[in-house]
C-alpha positions in Angstrom: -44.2 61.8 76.7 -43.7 60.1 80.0 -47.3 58.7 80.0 -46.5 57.2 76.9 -43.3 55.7 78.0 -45.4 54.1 81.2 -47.7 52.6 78.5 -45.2 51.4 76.2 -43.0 49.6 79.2 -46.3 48.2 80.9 -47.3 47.0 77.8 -44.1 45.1 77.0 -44.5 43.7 80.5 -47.6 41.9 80.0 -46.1 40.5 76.8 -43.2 39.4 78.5 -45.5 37.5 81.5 -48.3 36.5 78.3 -45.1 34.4 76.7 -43.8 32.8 80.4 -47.4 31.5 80.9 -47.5 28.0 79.2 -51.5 28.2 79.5 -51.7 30.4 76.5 -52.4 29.4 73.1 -49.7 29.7 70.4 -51.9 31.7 68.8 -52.3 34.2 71.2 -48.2 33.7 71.9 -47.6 35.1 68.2 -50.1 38.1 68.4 -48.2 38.8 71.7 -44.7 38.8 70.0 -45.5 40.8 67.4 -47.5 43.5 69.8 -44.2 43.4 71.7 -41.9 44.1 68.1 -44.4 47.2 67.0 -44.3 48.8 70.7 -40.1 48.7 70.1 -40.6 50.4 67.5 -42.6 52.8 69.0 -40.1 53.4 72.2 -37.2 54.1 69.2 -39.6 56.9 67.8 -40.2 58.2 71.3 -36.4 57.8 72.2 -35.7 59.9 68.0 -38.3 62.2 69.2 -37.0 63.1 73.0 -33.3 63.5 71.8 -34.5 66.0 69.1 -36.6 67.9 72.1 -33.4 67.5 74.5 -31.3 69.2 71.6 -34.3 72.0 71.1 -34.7 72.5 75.5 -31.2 73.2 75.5 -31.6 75.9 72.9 -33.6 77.6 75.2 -31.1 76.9 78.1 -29.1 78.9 76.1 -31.5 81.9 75.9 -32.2 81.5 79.5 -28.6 82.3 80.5 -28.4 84.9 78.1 -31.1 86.7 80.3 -29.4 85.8 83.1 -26.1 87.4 81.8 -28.0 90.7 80.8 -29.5 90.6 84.7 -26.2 89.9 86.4 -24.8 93.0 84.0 -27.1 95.7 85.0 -25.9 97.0 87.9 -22.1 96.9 86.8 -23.7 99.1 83.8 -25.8 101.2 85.7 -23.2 102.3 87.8 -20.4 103.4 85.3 -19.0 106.5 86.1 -20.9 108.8 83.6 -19.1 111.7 83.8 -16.0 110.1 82.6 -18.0 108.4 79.4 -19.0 112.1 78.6 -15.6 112.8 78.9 -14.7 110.4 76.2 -17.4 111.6 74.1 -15.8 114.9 73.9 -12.2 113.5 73.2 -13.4 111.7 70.1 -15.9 114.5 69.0 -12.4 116.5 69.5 -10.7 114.6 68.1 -12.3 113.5 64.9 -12.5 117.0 63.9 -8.8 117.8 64.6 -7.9 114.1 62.4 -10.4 115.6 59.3 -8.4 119.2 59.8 -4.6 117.6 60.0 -6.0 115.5 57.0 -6.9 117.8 54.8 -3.5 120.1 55.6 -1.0 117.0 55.1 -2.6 116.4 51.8 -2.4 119.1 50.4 1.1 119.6 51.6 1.5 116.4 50.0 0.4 117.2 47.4 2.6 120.6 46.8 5.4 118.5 47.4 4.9 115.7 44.8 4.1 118.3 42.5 6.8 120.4 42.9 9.1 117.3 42.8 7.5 116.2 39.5 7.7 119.9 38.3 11.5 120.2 39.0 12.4 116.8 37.5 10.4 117.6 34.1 12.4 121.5 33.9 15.8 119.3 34.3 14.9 117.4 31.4 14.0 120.0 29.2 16.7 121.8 30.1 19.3 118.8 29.4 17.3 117.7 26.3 16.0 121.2 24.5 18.6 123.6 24.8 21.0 123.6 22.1 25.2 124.4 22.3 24.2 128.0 21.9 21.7 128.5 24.7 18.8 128.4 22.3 15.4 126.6 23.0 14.4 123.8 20.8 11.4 122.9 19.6 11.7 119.6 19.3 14.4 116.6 19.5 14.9 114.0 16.7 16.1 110.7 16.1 19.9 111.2 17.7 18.3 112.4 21.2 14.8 110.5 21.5 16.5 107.4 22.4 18.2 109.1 25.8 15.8 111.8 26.0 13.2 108.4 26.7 15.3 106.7 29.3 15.7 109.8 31.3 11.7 110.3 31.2 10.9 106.7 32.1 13.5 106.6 35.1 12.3 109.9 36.4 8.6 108.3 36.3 10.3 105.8 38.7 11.3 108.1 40.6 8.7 110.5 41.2 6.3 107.3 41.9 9.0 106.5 44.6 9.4 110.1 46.0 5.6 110.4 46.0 5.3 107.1 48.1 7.7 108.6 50.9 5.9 111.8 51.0 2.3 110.3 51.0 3.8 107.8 54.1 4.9 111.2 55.9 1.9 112.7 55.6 -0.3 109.5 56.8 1.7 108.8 59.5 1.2 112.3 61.6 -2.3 111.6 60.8 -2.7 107.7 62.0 -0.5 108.9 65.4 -3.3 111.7 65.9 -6.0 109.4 65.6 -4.1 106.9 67.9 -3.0 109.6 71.0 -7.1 109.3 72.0 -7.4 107.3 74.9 -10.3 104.7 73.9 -11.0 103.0 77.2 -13.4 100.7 75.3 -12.2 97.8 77.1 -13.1 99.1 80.2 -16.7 99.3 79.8 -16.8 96.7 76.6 -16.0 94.3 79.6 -19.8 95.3 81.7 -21.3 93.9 78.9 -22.5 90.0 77.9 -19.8 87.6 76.9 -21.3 87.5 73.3 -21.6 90.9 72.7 -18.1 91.7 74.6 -16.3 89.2 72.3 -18.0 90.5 69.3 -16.9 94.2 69.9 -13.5 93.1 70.9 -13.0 91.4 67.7 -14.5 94.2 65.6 -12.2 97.0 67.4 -8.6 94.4 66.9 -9.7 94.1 63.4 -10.5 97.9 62.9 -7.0 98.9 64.5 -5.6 96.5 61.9 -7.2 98.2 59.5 -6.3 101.4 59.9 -2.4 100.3 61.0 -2.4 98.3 57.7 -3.8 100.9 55.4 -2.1 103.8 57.1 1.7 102.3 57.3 1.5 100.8 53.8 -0.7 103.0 52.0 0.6 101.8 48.2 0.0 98.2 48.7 -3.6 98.7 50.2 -5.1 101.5 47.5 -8.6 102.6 47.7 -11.3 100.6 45.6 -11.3 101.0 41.8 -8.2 102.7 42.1 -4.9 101.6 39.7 -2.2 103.5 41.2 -0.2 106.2 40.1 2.4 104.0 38.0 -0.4 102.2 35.5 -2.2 106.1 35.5 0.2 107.7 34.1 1.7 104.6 32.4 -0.6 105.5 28.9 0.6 109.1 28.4 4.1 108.2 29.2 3.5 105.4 26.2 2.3 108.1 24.1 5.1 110.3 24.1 8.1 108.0 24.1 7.0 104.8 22.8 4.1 105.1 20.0 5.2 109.0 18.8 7.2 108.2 15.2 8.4 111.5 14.3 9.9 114.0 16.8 9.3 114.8 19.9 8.4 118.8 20.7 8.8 120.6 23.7 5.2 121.5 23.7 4.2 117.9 24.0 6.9 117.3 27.0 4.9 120.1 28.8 1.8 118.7 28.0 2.7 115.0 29.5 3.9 117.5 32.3 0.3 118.7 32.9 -1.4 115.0 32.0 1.1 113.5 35.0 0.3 117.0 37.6 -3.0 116.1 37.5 -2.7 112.3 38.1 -0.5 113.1 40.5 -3.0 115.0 42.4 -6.2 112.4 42.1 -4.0 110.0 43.5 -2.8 111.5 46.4 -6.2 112.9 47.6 -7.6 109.6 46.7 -5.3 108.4 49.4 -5.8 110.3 52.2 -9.5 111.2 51.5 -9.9 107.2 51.8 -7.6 107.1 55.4 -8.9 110.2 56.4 -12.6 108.9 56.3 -11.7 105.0 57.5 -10.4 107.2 60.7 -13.3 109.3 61.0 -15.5 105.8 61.0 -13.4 104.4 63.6 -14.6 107.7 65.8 -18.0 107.9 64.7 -18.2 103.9 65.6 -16.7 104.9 69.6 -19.4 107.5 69.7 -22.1 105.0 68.3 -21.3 102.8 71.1 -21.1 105.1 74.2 -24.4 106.6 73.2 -25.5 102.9 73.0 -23.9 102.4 76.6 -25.6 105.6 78.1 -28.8 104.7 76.3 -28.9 101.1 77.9 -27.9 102.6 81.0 -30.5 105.4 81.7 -33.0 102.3 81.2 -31.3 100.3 84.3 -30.6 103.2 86.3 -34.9 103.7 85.9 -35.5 100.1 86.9 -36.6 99.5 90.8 -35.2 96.9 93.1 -38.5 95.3 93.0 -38.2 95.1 88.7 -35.1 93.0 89.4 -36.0 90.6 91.8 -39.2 90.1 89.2 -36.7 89.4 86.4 -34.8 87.3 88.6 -38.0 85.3 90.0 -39.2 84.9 86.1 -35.6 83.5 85.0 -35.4 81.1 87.7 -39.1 79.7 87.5 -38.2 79.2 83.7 -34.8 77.0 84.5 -37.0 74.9 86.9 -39.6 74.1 84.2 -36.7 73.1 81.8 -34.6 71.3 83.9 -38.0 69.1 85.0 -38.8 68.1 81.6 -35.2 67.7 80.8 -35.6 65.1 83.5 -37.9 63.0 81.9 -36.1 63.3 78.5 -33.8 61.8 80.7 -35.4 59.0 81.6 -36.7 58.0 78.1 -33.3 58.0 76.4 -32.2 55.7 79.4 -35.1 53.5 79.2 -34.0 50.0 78.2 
């Protein structure tokens, strides 16, 4: 491309000289000046041309230094203590197991709770709202006590829904502090590693923790996918009995609602702690994924000889001198005049 640029300036040269000459025949003057105007044009392409090659040479500048980072990272990775990343792979294999086994006992403690919360508030009802001044069951309640009989259900729906966001909290949060007493020392190797690849974990693991903080602190307002929450679950039975029944209402249906609402109650609190439970076993399975990764990358450098390196190291530097010479005369097109 330089050759070309010799040819194109010598060429405008003799122009220039062709024009000074008075000797020379108009003729010959005008075939001059218009030689001079299409080699101008061809300099501009040249000029287009080397600052799209500077922009592509620099692209593999780029690549260049990322070899170079992965060289001057090797023996930082191949000496890591790897007892101590062993050590860490037992904690979280420990550790994940003891978060699935806590899981599954807080919910279904949860779950006993809610239920038995639920169970208590529907035999207070029934025994405010079908027992008669004599003691006697009734079957059913008419007109005169469906009105209170409906107010008292709906509030106690707001409460259990409140009760059973307090319990499911209490349950989450002995599991979120087990998952957080590991001691992850991520950062600690995470920082051997390449700038791009460091920052990229880093910024996976801060958004991960967030995750889990988010999801395990305020487990109503982030529910699992698909799901509609207890309120709007049990919002169509509740509708049912108090709202679209025209006659009576009878005991048996009361106990029946009772049932529809256990049950709901139950899908939604394993729902939310199968979904925590598993987004904490992912965050464990990912820490073992990458210290296998590390060890993996470092049994390769720990089998590489001095005499590999200085190869590497030959090869990168042999590479940068090429580009930086014909970055030179990219150079010295875009600042021809």
């Amino acid at each position: 491309m330089n050759n070309y640029l010799n040819t194109f300036e010598n060429i405008t040269q003799s122009v220039e000289q062709l024009l000074k000459d008075e000797h020379n025949s108009l003729e010959i003057k005008q075939s001059a000046t218009s030689l001079r105007n299409s080699v101008k044009s061809c300099i501009e392409e040249l000029k287009q041309s080397a600052t799209k090659l500077q922009e592509l040479i620099l692209v593999c500048s780029n690549d260049l230094y990322h070899a170079e980072n992965i060289w001057q990272s090797k023996p930082m990775i191949a000496s890591a203590a790897k007892l101590d990343i062993w050590e860490q792979l037992g904690e979280i294999s420990g550790c994940s197991i003891k978060i699935q086994q806590l899981g599954i006992q807080c919910k279904e403690e949860a779950i006993k709770q809610a239920k038995q919360s639920w169970d208590k508030q529907i035999e207070y009802l029934i025994n405010k709202w079908f027992i008669d001044a004599k003691g006697q069951q009734k079957k059913a309640i008419g007109w005169n006590d469906k009105k209170g009989f409906s107010n008292e259900i709906k509030l106690e729906v707001d409460n259990l829904c409140e009760k059973i966001t307090v319990i499911i909290k209490q349950g989450l949060i002995l599991v979120y502090q087990k998952s957080q007493n590991i001691n992850l020392e991520f950062h600690c190797y995470i920082n051997m590693l390449i700038k791009p690849k460091k920052m990229m974990l880093k910024k996976q693991i801060n958004l991960r923790n967030i995750e889990l903080r988010n999801k395990f602190i305020n487990p109503i307002e982030h529910l699992p996918k698909y799901h509609l929450g207890l309120r709007n679950s049990v919002s169509p039975y509740l509708k049912a009995l108090v709202e679209l029944r025209l006659g009576d209402i009878n005991r048996e249906d009361v106990v029946k609602f009772q049932n529809n609402v256990s049950v709901k109650i139950e899908n939604f609190i394993a729902a939310i702690f199968n979904d925590r439970i598993k987004l904490a076993i992912e965050a464990m399975t990912k820490a073992i994924a990458f210290y296998n990764d590390f060890l993996e990358q470092q049994q390769r450098y720990q089998q590489e000889t001095p005499q590999q390196r200085e190869a590497e190291k030959v090869w990168i530097y042999q590479q940068r001198q090429e580009l930086a010479q014909m970055l030179g005369g990219i150079e010295v097109i875009l600042n021809a005049g």
